[in-house]
N, C-alpha and C positions, 0 to 999 in steps of 0.2 A: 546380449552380453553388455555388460556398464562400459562405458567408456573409461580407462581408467584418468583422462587428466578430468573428466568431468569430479570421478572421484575425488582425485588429489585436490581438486578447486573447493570439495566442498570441506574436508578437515583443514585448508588453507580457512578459510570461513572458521571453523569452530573453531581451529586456536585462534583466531582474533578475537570471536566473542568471549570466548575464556579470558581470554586478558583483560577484557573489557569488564567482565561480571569480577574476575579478582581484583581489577581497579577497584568497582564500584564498594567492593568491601573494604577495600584498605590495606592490601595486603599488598600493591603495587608500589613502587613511586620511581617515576621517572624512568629511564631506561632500565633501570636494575633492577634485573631476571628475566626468566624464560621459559619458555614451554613448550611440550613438542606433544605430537601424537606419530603412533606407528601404524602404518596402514602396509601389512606385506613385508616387501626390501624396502621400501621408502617410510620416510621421516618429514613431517611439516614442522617447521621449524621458527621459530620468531629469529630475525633480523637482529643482527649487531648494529645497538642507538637506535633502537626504535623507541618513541614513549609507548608505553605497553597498555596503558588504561585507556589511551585512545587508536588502539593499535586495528589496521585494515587489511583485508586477506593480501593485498601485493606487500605487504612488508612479511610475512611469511614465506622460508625458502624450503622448497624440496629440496631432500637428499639423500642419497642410500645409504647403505649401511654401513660403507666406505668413507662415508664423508662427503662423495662427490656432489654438488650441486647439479639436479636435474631439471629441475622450473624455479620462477624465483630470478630475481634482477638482483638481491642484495646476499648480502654475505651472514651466512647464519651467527647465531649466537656465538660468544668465544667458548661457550662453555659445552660446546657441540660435543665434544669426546664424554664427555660426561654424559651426556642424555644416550649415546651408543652404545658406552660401557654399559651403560644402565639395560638395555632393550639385549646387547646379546648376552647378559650373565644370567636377567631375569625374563626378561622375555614379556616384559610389561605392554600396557597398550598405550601408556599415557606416563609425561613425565611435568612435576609442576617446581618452579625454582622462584623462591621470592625471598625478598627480605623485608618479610613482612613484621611490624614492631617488635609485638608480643613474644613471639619464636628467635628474631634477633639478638630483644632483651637476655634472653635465658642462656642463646646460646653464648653469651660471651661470661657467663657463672656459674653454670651447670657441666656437670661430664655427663650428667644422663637428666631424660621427664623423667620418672619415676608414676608410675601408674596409679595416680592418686583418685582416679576417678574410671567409672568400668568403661565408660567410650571410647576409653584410651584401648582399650581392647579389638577395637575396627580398623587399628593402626599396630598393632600386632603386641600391646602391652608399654612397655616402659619404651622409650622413645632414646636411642643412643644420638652421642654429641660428635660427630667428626673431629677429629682432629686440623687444628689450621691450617691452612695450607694458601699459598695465593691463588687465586681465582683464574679460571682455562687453565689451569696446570695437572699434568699428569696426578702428581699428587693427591690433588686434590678429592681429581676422582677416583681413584683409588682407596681412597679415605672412606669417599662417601659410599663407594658399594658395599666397602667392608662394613660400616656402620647401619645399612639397609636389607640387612642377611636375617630375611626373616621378619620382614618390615615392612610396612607402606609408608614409612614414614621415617627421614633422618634429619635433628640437626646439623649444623655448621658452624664451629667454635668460630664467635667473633663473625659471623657472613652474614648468617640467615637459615633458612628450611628447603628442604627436598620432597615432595608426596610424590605415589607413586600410584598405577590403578587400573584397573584389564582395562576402563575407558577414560576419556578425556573429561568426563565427566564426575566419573569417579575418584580422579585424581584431583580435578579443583575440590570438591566435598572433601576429599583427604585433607589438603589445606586449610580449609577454612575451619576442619575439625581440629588441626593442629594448633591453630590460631588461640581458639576457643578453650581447650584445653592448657597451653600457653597463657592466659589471660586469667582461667582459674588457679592456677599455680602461684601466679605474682599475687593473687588476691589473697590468698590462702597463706601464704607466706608472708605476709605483713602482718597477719594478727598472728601467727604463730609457728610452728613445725606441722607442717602436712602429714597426715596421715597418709601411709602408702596401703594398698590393698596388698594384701601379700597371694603368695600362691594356690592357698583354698579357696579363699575369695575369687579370686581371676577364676578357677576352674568352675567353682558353682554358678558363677556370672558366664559362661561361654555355654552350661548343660542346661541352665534355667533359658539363657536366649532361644537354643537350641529345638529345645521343648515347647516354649511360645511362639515358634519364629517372629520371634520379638526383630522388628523392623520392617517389617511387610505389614500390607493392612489385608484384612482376613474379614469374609461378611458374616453376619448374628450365625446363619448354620454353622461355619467353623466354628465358633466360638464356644458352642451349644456342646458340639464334640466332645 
């Protein structure tokens, strides 16, 4: 039988390294954001004030699904209720919070991404903007679940970005997809009006992946098939 603090020690571990690999990309700065993973009733959680890009498994707090702090010396993120909300509406495994440039930039001029590119499709299409709200507040998150209905991914008018993802892993790729696609949009929009993929596109784009299982790597015999 696993021990489970051995468990909780080692998603204490991967959300630091996630902090650390979304530093390393850019999507960090300074204390602001957060990340959690779900393991069960309990939640690893990053530290309120912690730097996140060089962030260590003890700045990580356990906590259930209450809130209550179970392992862990510091006091979780402010934006705790929001990563809860997030795991009991959707029942996620992984929740990622940054404000990171490109997704920041947008979200303080855009009410929605709009699906200018089919990747945007692994993030469940057009990409909704929450509505502002001040940061740890009820609000806020409320906003942003409602904006994630049907989503792995929300802005945050004027904050930053939300990804979401059955793993902790999936959820930073959520990000950094967001990121990417955020940075294509500013791009695409200085030389002129982006083209949006509209609804037949998206469909043929989700039976074409479907049929290729386009994202998996597949050896010469399947191919052959």
């Amino acid at each position: 039988m696993t021990d489970p603090s051995s468990a909780l020690l080692r998603e204490r571990v991967a959300v630091a390294d996630a902090c650390r690999r979304l530093g390393a990309a850019g999507l960090l700065i300074g204390t602001a954001g957060n990340v959690s993973v779900r393991v069960g009733d309990r939640v690893a959680v990053t530290a309120t004030g912690a730097v996140l890009a060089r962030l260590t498994a003890d700045q990580v707090t356990v906590v259930d699904l209450d809130g209550k702090a179970v392992a862990g010396s510091l006091q979780p993120t402010s934006e705790l209720d929001l990563h809860l909300g997030i795991y009991r509406r959707y029942g996620t495994g992984a929740v990622v919070h940054t404000h990171a440039p490109m997704a920041t930039a947008l979200s303080c001029v855009l009410d929605e991404l709009p699906c200018i590119h089919y990747q945007l499709l692994a993030l469940g299409g057009t990409v909704r903007v929450a509505p502002y709200a001040t940061f740890g507040t009820p609000e806020l998150a409320a906003s942003v679940l409602t904006a994630l209905d049907g989503r792995s991914a929300a802005l945050l008018a004027n904050h930053g970005s939300v990804t979401v993802g059955p793993t902790l892993d999936k959820a930073v790729e959520n990000a950094l997809l967001l990121e990417w696609a955020c940075g294509v949009y500013q791009h695409a929009a200085a030389l002129g009006t982006p083209r949006v993929l509209d609804e037949q596109q998206q469909l043929a784009v989700i039976e074409t992946a479907i049929a290729r299982n386009y994202g998996t790597t597949q050896s010469l015999e399947e191919g052959r098939s």
